[in-house]
C-alpha positions in Angstrom: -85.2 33.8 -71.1 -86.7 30.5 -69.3 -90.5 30.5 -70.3 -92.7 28.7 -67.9 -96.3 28.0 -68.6 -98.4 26.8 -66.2 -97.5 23.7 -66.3 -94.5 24.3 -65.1 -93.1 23.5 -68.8 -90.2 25.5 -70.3 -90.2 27.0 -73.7 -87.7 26.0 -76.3 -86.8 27.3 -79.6 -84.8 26.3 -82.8 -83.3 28.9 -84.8 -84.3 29.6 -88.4 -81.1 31.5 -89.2 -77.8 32.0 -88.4 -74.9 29.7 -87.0 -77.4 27.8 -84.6 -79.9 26.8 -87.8 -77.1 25.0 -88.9 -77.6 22.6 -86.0 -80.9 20.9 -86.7 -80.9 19.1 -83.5 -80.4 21.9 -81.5 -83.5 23.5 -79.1 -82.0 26.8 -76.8 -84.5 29.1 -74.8 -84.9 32.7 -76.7 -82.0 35.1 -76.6 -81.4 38.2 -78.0 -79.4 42.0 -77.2 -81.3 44.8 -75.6 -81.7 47.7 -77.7 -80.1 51.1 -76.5 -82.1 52.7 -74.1 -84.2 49.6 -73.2 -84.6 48.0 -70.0 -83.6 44.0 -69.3 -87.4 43.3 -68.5 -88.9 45.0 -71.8 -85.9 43.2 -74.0 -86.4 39.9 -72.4 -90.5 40.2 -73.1 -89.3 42.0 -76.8 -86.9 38.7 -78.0 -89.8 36.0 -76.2 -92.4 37.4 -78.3 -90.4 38.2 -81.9 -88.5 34.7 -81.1 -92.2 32.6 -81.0 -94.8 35.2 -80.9 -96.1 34.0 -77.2 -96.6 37.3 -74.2 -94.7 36.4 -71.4 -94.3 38.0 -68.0 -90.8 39.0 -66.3 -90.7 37.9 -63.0 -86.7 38.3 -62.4 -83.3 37.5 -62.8 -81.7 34.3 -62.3 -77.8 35.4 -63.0 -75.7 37.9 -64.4 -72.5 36.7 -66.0 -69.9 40.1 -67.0 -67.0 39.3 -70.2 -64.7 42.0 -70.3 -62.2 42.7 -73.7 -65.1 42.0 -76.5 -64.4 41.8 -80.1 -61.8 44.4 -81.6 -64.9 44.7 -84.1 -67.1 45.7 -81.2 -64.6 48.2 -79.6 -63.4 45.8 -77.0 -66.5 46.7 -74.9 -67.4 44.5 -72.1 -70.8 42.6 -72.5 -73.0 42.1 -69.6 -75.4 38.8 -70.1 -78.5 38.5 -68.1 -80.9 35.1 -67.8 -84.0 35.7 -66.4 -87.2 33.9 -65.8 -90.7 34.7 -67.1 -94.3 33.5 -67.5 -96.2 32.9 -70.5 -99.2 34.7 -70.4 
């Protein structure tokens, strides 16, 4: 998700585990998966606050990017990623 504030400045985050802790030097906007059932704008408003503990607002999607043929792991299942933009409240 790219966080704005009203400044027009976005959020960042580092991770504090997995892979991406490793790299110390690393800042990424918050991610995460939408849980079964949930919609994109409730996820994306879900990972911004568990990620840094700030409200934000959805105000839309910037892209959609589709990879078919997954992990064998994961069944193979195609995996739809969204990026959308929001507002910290």
């Amino acid at each position: 998700a790219f966080v704005l504030n009203d400044k027009g400045e976005m959020l960042a985050v580092r991770e504090k585990s997995g892979p991406a802790a490793q790299l110390k030097t690393l800042w990424k906007v918050p991610t995460g998966l939408i849980d079964l059932g949930e919609e994109v704008h409730e996820a994306a408003a879900r990972e911004v606050r568990e990620e840094t503990g700030i409200d934000a607002e959805f105000e839309g999607i910037s892209s959609i990017r589709m990879a078919h043929g997954g992990p064998k792991v994961l069944g193979g299942k195609s995996n739809v990623y969204f990026t959308v933009r929001m507002k910290a409240k």
